[in-house]
N, C-alpha and C positions, 0 to 999 in steps of 0.2 A: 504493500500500500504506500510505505512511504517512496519509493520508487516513481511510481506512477506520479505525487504529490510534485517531486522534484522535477519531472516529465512537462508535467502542466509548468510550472514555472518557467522552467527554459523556453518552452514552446512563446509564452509570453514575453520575455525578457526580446527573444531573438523576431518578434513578430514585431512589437512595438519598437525595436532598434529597424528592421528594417523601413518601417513607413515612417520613420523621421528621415531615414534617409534618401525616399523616394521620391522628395522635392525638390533636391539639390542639384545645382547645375555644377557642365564641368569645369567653368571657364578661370583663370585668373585667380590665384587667392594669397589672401596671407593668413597665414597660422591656422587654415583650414575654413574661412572666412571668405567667399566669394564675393570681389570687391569690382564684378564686371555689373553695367548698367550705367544710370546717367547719376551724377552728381551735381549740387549747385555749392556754388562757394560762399562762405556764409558773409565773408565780409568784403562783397563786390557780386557783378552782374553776371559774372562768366557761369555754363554750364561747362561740367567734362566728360565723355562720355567714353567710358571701358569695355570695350567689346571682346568675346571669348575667344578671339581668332589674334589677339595681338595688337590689335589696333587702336588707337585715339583719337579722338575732336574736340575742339573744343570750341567754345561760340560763345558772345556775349550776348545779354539781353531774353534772347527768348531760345527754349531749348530745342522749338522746329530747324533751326539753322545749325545744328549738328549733322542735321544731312545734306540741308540745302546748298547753306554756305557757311562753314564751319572757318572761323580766323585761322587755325594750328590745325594741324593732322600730321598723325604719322604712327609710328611703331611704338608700342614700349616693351622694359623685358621687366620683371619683376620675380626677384632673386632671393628667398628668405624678406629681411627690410628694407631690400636695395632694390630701387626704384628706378629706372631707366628711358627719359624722352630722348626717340628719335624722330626729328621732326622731318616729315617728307618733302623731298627737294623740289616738291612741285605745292608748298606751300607760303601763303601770303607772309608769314611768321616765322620768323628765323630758318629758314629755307635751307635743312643739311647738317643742320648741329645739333647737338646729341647735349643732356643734361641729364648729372643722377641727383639721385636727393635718398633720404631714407623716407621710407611709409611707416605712420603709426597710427593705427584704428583705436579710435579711445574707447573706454565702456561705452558712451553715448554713441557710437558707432561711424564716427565724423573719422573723416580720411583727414591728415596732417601731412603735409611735404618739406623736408628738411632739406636744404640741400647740402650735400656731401662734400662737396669740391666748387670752387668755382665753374659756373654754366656759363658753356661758349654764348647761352642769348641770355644776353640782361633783362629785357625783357619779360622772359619767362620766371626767370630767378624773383623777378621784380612782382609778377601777379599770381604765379601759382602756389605760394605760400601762405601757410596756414589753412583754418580748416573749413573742409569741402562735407556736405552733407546729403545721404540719398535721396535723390529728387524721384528715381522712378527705379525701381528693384530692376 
């Protein structure tokens, strides 16, 4: 009896572990934390948005222009905390230079951009710091 007891538990244990885990996407994360989707930055107009193929936009004002007409686009790699824009050489916005910074997701769930090294665009160094909050999962 107690057999069976234990049977039923596991069955539960492993039932309810898997349908937490059946909503999860596979894109992009940190510390297990899928950080792909659109962000707004809390203290300024820009949207950014992270997409699970590698990819960035990012847009002021309004967050339809992430696809339309996005200011920045490009690559990034995210490495453990190490956070990496490549900005595509067919963009408005530092057009071909590459900045890292560290990421840190705070309990409130806001993306933070630190940057690591001097970034080849001042610019970027200049707005993408500090923190960014989910505007759409």
């Amino acid at each position: 009896m107690k057999s069976k007891a234990k049977l039923v538990v596991l069955v539960i244990i492993v039932s309810f572990g898997l349908a937490a885990c059946g909503g999860s996407r596979s894109g992009p994360s940190r510390e297990g934390v899928d950080i792909t989707g659109v962000w707004k930055q809390d203290e300024g107009p820009d949207f950014l948005q992270l997409n699970e193929d590698g990819t960035y936009a990012v847009a002021p004002i309004n967050p339809d222009f992430l696809e339309k007409a996005p200011a920045d686009r490009g690559e990034f790699r995210l490495e453990g905390t190490s956070f990496t824009f490549i900005t595509s050489s067919e963009s408005a916005f530092c057009a071909g230079q590459t900045g890292s910074y560290q990421v840190e997701l705070t309990e409130q769930g806001q993306l933070h951009f630190v940057e690591l090294q001097e970034d080849e665009c001042q610019d970027r160094a200049k707005y993408y710091l500090g923190a960014w909050s989910r505007y759409e999962p």
